[in-house]
Every structure is written in structure tokens, then in C-alpha cells.
N, CA, C, O and CB atoms as a CASP TS submission, in Angstrom:
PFRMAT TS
TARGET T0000
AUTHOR 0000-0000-0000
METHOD Language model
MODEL 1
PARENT N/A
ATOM      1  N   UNK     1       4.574 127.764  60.433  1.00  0.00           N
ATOM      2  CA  UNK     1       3.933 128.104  59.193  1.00  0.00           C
ATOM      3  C   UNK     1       4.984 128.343  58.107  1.00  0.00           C
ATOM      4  O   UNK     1       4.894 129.263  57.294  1.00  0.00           O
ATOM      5  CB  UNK     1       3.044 129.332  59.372  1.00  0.00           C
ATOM      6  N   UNK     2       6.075 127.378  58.148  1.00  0.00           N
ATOM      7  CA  UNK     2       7.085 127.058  56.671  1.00  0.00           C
ATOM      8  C   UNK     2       6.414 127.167  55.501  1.00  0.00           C
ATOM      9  O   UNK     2       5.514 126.387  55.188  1.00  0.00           O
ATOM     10  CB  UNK     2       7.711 125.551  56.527  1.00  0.00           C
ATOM     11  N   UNK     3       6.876 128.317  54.645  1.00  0.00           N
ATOM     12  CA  UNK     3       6.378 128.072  53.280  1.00  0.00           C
ATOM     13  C   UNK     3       7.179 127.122  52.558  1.00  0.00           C
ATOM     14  O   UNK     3       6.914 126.990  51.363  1.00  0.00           O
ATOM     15  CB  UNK     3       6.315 129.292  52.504  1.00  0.00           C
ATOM     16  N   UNK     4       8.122 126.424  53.060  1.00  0.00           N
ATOM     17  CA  UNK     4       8.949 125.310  52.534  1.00  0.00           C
ATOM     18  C   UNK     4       8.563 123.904  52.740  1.00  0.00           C
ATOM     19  O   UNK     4       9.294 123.007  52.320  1.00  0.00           O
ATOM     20  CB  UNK     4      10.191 125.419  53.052  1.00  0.00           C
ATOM     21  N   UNK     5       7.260 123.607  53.473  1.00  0.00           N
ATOM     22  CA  UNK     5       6.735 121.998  54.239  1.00  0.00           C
ATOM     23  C   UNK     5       6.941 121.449  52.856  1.00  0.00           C
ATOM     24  O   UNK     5       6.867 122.079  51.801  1.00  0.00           O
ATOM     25  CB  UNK     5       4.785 121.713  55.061  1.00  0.00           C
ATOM     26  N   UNK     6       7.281 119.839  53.072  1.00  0.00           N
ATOM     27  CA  UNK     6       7.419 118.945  51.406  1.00  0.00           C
ATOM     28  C   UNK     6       8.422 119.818  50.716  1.00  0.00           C
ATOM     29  O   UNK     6       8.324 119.647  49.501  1.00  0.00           O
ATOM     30  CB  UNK     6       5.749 118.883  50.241  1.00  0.00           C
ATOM     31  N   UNK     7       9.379 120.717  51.039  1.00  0.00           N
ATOM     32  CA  UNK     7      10.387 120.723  49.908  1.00  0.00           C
ATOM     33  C   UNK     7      11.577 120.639  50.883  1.00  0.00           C
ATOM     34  O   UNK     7      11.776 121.169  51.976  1.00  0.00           O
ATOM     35  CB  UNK     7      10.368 122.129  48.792  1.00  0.00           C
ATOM     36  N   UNK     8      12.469 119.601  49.947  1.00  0.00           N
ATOM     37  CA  UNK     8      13.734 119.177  50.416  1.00  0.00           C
ATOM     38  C   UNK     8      14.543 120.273  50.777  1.00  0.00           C
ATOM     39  O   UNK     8      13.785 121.236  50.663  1.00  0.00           O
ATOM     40  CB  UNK     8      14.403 118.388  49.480  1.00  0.00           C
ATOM     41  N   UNK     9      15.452 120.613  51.082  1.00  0.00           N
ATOM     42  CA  UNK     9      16.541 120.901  51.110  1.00  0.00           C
ATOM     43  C   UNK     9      17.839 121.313  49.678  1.00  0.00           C
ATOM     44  O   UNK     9      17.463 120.800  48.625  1.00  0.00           O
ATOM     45  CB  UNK     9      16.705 119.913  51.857  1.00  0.00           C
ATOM     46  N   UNK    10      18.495 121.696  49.607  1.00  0.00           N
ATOM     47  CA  UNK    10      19.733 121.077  49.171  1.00  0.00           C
ATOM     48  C   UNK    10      20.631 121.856  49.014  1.00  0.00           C
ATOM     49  O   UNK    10      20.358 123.001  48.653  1.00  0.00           O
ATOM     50  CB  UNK    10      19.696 120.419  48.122  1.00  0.00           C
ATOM     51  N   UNK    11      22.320 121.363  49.298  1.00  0.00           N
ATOM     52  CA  UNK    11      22.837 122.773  48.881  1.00  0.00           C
ATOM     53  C   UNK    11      23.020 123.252  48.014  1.00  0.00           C
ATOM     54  O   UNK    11      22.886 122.761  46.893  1.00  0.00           O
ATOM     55  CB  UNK    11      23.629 123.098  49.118  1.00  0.00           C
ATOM     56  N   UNK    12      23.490 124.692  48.354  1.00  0.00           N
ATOM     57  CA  UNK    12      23.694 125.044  47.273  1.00  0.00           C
ATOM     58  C   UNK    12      22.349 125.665  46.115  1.00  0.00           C
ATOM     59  O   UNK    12      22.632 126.145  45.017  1.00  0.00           O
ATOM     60  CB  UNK    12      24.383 123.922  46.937  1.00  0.00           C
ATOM     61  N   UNK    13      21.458 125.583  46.432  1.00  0.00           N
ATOM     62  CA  UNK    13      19.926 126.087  46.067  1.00  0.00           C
ATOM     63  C   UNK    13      19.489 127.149  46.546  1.00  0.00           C
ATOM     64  O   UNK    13      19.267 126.775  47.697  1.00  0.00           O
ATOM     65  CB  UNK    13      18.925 125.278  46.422  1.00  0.00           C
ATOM     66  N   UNK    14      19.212 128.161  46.514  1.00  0.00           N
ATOM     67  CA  UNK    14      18.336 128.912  47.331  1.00  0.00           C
ATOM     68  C   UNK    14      16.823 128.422  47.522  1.00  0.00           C
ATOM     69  O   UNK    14      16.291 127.510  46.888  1.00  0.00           O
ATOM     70  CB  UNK    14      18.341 130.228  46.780  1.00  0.00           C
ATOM     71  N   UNK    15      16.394 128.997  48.250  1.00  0.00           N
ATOM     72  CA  UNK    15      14.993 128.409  48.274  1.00  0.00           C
ATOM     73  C   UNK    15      13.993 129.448  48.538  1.00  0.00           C
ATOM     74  O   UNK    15      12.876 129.384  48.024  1.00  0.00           O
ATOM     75  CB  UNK    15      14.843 127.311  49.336  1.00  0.00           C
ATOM     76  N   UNK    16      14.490 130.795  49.638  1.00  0.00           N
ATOM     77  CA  UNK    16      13.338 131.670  49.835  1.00  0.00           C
ATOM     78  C   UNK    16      13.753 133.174  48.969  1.00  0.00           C
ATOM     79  O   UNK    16      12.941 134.038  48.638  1.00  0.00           O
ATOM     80  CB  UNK    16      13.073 131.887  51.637  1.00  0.00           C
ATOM     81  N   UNK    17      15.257 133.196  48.721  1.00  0.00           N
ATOM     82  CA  UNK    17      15.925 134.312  47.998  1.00  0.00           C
ATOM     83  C   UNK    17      16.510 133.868  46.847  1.00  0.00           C
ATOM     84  O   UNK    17      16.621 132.752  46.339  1.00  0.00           O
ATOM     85  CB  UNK    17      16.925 134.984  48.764  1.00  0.00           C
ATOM     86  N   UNK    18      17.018 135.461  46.398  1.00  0.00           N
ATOM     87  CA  UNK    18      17.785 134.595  44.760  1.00  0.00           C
ATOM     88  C   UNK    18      19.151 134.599  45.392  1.00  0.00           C
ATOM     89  O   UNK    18      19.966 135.324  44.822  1.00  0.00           O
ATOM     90  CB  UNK    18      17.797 135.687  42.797  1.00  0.00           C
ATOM     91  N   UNK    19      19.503 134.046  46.279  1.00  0.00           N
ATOM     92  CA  UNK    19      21.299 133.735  46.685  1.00  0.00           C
ATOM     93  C   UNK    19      21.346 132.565  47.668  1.00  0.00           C
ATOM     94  O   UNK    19      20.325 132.169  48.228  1.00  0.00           O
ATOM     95  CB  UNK    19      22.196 135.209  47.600  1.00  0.00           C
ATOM     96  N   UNK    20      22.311 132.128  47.829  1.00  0.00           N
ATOM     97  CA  UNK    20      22.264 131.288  48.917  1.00  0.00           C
ATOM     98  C   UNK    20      23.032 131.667  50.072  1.00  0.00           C
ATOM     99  O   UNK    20      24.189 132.064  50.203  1.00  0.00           O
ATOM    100  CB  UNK    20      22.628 130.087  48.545  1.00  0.00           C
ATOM    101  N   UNK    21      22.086 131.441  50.879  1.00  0.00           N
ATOM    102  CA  UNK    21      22.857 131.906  52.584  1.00  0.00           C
ATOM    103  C   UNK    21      24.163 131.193  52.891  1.00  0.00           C
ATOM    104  O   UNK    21      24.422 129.998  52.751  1.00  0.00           O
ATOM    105  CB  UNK    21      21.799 131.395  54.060  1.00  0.00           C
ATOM    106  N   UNK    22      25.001 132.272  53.381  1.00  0.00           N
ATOM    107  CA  UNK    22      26.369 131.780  54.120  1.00  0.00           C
ATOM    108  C   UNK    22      26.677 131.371  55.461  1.00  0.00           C
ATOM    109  O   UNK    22      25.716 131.598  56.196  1.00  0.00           O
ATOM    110  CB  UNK    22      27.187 132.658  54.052  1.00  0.00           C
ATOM    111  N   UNK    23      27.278 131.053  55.830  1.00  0.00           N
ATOM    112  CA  UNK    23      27.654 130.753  57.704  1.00  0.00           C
ATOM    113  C   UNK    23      28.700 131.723  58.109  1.00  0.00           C
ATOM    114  O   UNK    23      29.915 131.808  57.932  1.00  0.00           O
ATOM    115  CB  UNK    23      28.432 129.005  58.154  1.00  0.00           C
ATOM    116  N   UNK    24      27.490 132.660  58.922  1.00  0.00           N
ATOM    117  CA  UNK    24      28.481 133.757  59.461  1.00  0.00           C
ATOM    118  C   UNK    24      28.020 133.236  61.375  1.00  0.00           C
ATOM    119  O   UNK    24      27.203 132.407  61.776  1.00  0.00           O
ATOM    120  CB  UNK    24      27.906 135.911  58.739  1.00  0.00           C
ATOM    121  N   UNK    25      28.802 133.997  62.013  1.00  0.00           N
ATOM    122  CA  UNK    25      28.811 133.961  63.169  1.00  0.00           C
ATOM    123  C   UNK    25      28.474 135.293  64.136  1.00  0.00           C
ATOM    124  O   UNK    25      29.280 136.213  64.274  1.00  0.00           O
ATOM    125  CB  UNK    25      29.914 133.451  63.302  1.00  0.00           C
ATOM    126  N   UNK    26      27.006 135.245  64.858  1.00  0.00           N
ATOM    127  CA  UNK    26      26.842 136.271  65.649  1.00  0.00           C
ATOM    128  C   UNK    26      26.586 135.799  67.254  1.00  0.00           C
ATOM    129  O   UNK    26      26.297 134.669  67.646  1.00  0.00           O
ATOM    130  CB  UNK    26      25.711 137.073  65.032  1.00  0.00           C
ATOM    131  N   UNK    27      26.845 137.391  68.293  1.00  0.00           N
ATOM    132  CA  UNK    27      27.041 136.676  69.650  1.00  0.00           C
ATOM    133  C   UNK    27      26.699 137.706  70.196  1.00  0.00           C
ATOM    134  O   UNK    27      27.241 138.792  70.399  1.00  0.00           O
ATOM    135  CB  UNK    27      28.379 136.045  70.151  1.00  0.00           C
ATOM    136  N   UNK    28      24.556 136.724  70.697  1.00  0.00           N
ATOM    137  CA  UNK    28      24.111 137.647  71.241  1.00  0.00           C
ATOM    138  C   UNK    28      23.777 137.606  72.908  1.00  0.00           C
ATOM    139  O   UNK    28      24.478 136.806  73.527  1.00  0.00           O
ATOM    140  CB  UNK    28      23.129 137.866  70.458  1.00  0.00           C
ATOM    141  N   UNK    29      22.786 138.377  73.707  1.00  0.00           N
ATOM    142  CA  UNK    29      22.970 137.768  75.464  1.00  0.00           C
ATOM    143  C   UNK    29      21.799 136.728  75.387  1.00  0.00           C
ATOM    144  O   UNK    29      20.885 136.728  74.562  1.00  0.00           O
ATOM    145  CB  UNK    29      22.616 139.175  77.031  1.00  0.00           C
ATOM    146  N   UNK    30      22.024 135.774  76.491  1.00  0.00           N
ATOM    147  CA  UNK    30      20.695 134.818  76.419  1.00  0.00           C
ATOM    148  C   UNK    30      19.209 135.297  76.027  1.00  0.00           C
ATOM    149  O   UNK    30      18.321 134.841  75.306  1.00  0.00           O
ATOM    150  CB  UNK    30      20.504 134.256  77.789  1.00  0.00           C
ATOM    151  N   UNK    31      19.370 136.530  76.909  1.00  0.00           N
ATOM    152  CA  UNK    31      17.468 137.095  76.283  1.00  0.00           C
ATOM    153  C   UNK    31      17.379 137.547  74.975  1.00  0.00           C
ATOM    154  O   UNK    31      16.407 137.286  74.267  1.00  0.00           O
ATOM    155  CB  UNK    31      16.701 138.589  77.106  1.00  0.00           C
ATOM    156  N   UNK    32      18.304 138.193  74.614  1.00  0.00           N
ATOM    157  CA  UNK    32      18.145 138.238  72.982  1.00  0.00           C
ATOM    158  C   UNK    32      17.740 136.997  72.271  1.00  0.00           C
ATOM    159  O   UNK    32      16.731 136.856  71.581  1.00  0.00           O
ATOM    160  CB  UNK    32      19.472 138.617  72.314  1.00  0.00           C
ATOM    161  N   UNK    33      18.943 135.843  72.609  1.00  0.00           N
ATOM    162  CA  UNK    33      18.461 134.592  72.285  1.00  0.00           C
ATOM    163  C   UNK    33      17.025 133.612  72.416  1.00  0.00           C
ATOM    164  O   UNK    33      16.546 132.752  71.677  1.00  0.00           O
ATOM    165  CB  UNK    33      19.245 134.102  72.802  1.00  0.00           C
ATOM    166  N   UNK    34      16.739 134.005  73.303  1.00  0.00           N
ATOM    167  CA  UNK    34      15.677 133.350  73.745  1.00  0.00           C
ATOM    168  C   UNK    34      14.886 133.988  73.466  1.00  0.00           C
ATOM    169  O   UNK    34      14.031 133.114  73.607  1.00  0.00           O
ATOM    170  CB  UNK    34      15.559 133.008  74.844  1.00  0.00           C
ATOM    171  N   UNK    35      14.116 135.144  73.043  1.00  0.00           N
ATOM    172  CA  UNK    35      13.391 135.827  72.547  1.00  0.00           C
ATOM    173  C   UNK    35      13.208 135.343  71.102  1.00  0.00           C
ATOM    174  O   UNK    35      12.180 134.941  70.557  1.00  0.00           O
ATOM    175  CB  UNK    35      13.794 137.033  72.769  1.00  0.00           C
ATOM    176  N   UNK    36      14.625 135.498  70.543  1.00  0.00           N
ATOM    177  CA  UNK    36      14.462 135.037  68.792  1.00  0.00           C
ATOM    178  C   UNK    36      13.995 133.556  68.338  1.00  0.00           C
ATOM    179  O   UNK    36      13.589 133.123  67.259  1.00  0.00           O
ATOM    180  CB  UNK    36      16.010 135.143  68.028  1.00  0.00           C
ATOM    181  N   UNK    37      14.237 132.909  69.698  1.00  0.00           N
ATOM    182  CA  UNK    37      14.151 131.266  69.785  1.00  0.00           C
ATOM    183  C   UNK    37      12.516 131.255  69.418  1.00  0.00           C
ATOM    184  O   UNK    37      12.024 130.584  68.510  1.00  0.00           O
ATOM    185  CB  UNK    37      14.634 130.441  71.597  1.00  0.00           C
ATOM    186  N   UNK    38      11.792 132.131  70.306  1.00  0.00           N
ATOM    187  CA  UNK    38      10.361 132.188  70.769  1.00  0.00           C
ATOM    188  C   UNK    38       9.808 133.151  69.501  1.00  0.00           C
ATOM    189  O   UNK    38       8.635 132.811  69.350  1.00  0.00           O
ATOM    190  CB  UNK    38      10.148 132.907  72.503  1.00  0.00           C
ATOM    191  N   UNK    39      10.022 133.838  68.861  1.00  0.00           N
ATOM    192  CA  UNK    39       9.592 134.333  67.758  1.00  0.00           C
ATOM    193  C   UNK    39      10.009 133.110  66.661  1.00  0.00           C
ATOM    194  O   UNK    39       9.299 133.114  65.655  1.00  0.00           O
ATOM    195  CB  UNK    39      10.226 135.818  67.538  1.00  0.00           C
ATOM    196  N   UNK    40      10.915 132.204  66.702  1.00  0.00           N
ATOM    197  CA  UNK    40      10.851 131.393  65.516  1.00  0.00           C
ATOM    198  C   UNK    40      10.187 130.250  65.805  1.00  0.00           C
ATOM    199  O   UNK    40      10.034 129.589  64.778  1.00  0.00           O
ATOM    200  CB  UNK    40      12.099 131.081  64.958  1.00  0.00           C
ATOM    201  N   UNK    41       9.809 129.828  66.597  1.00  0.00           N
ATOM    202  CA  UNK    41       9.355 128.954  66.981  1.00  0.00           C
ATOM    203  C   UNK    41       7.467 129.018  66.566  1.00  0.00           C
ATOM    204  O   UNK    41       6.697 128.198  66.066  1.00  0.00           O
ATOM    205  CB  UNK    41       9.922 128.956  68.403  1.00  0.00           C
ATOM    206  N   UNK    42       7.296 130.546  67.122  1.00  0.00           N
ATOM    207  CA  UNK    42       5.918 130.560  66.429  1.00  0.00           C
ATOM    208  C   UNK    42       5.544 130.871  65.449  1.00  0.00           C
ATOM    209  O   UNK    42       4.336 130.938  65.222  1.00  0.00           O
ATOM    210  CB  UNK    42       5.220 131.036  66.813  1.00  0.00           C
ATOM    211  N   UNK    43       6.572 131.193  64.450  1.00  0.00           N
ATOM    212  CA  UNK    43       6.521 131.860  62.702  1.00  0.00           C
ATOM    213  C   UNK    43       6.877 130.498  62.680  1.00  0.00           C
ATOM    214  O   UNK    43       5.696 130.272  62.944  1.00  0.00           O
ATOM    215  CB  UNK    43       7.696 133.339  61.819  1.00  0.00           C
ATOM    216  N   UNK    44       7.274 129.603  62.631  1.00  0.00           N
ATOM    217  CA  UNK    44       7.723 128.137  62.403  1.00  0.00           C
ATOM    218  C   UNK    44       8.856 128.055  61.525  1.00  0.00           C
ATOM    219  O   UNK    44       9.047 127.195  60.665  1.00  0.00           O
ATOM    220  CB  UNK    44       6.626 127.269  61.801  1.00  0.00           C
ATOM    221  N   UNK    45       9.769 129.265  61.894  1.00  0.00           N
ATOM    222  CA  UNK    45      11.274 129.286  61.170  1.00  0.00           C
ATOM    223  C   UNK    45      12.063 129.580  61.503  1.00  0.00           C
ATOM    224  O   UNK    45      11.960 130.379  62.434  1.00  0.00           O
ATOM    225  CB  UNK    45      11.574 129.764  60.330  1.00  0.00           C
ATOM    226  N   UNK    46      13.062 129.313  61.181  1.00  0.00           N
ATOM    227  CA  UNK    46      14.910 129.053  62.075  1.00  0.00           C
ATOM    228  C   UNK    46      14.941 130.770  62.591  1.00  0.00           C
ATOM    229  O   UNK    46      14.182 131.656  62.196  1.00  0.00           O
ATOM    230  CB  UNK    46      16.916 128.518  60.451  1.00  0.00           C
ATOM    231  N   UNK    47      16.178 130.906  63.688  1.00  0.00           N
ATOM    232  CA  UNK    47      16.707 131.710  63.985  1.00  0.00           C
ATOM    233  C   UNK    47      17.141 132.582  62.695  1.00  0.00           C
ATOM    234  O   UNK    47      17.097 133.798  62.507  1.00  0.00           O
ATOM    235  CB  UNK    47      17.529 131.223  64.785  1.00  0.00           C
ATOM    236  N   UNK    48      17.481 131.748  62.053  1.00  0.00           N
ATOM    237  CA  UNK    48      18.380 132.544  61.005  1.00  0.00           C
ATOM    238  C   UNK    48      17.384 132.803  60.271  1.00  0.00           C
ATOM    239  O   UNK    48      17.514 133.965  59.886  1.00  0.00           O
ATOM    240  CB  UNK    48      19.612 131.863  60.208  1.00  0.00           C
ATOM    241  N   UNK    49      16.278 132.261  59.790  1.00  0.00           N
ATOM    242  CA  UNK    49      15.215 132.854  58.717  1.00  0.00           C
ATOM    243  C   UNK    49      15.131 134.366  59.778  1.00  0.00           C
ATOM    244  O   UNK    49      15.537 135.432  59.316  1.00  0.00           O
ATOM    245  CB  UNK    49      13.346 131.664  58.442  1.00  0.00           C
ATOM    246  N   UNK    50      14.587 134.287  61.152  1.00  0.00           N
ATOM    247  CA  UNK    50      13.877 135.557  61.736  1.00  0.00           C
ATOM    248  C   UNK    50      14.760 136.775  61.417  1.00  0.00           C
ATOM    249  O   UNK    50      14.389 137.783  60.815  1.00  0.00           O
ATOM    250  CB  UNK    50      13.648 135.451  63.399  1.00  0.00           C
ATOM    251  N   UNK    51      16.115 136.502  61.965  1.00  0.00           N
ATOM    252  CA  UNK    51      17.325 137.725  61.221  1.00  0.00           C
ATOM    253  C   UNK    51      17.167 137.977  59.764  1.00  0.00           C
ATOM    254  O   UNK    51      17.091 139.159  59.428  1.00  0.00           O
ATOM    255  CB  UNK    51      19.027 137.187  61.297  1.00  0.00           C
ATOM    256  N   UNK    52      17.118 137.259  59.042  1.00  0.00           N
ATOM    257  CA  UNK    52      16.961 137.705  57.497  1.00  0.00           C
ATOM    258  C   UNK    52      15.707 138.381  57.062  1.00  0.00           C
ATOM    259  O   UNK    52      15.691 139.208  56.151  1.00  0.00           O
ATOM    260  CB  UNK    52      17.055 136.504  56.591  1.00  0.00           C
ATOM    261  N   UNK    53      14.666 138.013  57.730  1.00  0.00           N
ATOM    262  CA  UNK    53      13.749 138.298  57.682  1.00  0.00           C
ATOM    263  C   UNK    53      13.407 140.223  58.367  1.00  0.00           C
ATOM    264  O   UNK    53      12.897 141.183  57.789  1.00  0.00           O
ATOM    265  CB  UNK    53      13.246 137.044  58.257  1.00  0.00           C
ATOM    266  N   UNK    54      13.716 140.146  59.134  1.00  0.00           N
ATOM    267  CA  UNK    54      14.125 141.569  60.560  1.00  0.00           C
ATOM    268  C   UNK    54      14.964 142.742  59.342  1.00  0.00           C
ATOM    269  O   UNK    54      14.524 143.808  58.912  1.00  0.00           O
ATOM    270  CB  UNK    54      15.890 140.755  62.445  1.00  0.00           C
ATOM    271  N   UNK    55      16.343 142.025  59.019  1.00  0.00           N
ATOM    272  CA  UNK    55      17.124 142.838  58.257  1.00  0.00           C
ATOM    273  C   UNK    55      16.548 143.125  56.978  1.00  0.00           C
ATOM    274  O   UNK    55      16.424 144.324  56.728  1.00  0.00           O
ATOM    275  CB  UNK    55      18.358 142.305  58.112  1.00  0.00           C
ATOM    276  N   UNK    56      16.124 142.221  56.013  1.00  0.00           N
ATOM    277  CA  UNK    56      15.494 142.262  55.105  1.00  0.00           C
ATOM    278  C   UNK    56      14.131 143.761  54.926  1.00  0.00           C
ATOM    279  O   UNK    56      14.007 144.499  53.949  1.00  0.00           O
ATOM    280  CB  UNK    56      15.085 140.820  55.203  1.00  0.00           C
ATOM    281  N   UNK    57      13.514 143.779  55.895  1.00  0.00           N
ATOM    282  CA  UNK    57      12.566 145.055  56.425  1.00  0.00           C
ATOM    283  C   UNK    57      12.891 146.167  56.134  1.00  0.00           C
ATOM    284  O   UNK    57      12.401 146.964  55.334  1.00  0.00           O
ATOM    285  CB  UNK    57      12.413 145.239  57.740  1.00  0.00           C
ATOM    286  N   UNK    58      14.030 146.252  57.024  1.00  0.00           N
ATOM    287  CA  UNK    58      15.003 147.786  57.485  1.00  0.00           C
ATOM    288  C   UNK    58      15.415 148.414  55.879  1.00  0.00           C
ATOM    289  O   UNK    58      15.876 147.876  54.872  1.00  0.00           O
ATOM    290  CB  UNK    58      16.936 147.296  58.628  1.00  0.00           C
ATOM    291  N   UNK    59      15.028 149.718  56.186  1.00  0.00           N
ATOM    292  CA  UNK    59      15.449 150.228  55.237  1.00  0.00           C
ATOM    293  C   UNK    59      16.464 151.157  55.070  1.00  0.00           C
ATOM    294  O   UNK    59      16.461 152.166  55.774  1.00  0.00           O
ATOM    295  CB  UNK    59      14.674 150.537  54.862  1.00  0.00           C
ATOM    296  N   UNK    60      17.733 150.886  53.866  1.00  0.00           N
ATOM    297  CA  UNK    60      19.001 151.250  54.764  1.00  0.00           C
ATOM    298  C   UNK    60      20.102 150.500  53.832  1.00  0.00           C
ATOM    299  O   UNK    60      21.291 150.514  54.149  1.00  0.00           O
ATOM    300  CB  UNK    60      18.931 150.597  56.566  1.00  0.00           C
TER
END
């Protein structure tokens, strides 16, 4: 359930925030992984949307 279906891409754009996401590196155990796999999979958005999304919440 992408609120992005029919819109391209591109870099350098933001698309769901006013910034554009960076490439950082995190290292978590398989079930963590696979858990987040299975929560994005049924929100119909990346790993990395679900973290932004999770952190984004927290208040802090």
C-alpha cells in the first residue's frame, strides 16, 4: 500500500519527507531482520521506509 505507485523515482528528490535520505549502515540478528522484512512487505514498503517510519513515532 505505496503512497508512491506511478511516481518515479529520482535522485536527489525527496518524495515522502522534506530531505533526502542518506546511506547509512545498520547490523541487525536475522530475526530482527526478518521480522522487518515481514512488516514491509505487508505495509508494501522498504526496510528502510519501516525504520523511518518506527523512529519518526518515538518521541525524543
Amino acid at each position: 500500500m505505496s503512497i508512491r505507485k506511478g511516481v518515479k523515482g529520482q535522485k536527489n528528490v525527496p518524495i515522502f519527507y522534506d530531505e533526502v535520505k542518506e546511506r547509512h549502515t545498520v547490523v541487525l540478528t536475522p530475526t530482527t531482520w526478518t521480522k522487518l522484512k515481514s512488516l514491509a512487505d505487508t505495509k508494501g514498503v522498504s526496510i528502510s521506509e519501516i525504520i523511518e517510519q518506527l523512529v519518526r513515532e518515538t518521541k525524543g
